[in-house]
N, C-alpha and C positions, 0 to 999 in steps of 0.2 A: 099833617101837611095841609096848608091852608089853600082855597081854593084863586091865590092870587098865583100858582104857579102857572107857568103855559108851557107849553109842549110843541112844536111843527112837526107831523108825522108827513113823510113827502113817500108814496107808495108808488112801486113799480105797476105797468100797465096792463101787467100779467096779475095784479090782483082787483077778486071782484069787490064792487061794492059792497055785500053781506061780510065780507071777510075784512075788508078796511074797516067797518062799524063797529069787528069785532077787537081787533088791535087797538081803534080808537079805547074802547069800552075800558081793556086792562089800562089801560095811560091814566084814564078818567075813574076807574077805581081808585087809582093813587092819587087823587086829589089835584091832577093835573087837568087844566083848561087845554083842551086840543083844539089847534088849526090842522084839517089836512087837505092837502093835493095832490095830484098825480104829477109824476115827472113826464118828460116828452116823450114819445114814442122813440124815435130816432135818439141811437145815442152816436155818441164818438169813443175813439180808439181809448181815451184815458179814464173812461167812465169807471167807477167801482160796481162789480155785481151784487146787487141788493134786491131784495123785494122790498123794506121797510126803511128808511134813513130816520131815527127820531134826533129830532136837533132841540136841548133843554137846558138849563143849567146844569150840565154833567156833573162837577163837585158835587155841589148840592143836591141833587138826584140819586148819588150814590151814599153818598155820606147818610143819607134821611133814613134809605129805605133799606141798608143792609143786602146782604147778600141773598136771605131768602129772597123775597121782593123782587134782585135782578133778576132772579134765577124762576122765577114766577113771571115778569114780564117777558122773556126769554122764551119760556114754556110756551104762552100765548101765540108768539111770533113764530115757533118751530112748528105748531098746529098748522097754522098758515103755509108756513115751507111744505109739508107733506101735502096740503090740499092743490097745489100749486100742478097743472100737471105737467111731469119730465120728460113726454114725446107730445108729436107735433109741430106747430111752426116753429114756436121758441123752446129752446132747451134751457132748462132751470140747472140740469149738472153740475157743481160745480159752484153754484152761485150761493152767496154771502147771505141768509136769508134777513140778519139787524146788524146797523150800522149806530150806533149812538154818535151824537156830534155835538160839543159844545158850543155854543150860541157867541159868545165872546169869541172864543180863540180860536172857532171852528177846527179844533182838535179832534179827529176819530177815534171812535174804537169799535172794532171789528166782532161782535161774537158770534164766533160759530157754531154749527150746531148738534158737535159732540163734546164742547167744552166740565172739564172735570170739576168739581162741586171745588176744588182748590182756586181754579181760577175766577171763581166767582168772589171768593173770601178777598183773595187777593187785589181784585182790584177795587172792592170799596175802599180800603185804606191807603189805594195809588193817589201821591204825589201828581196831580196831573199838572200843574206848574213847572214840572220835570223838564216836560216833552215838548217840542217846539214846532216840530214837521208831523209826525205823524203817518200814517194812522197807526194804531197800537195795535199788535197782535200777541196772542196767548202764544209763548216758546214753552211747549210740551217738554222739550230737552233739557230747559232751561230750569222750566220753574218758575218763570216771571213774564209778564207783561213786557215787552219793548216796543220799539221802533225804529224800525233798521235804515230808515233815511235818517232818523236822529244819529244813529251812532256813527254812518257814513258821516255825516256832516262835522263829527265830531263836540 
């Protein structure tokens, strides 16, 4: 991967600096140029819970680097989730620790973080041209990646 890709990693305000440098680092292992910012403190009622949102060329992102690699950038971001702490003013419970987002179609995808080494396989080889609305999430039941406003919407 050539060092012409870029990356916006946009981190919640609940993570520190040493730990954004650190997320930054795995991005920029993989040959990604990173821009990052903090989101606002104040959010609103529609917000998604996230510590991390990385927004890149997702196809391409996934396609390049295989499932070890997400699942190794993944690993990075769930260090962060545990360092993150769950009492006090803000409660992390609950919350989304990586959101991946494509840059084009600002298409989500959500991973969480007990996701099964299947769901990893699985979504390098997603169709993301599929999916219209968004965001994706791993159906444990299922077996596949969806999205359930996609399917509402028909």
């Amino acid at each position: 991967m050539g060092a012409a890709h870029h990356a916006e990693l946009l981190f919640d305000s609940d993570v520190t600096e040493d730990e954004e440098e650190h997320v930054a680092a795995v991005f920029t292992g993989f040959g990604y140029q990173i821009h990052s910012r903090r989101r606002r403190t104040h959010r609103g009622p529609d917000d998604l819970g996230w510590l991390v949102l990385a927004a890149l060329p997702l196809q391409a992102f996934l396609s390049a680097l295989g499932a070890e690699a997400v699942k190794d950038v993944y690993a990075g971001v769930k260090k962060l989730a545990r360092r993150v702490p769950k009492a006090g003013t803000k409660a992390t419970d609950g919350r989304i620790p990586l959101v991946l987002q494509d840059l084009q179609s600002n298409l989500r995808i959500v991973l969480e973080d007990d996701l099964p080494a299947e769901a990893y396989r699985k979504l390098i080889t997603l169709d993301l041209t599929a999916y219209k609305i968004g965001p994706l999430h791993y159906d444990r039941h299922r077996r596949a990646w969806r999205s359930e406003l996609d399917e509402a919407a028909g």
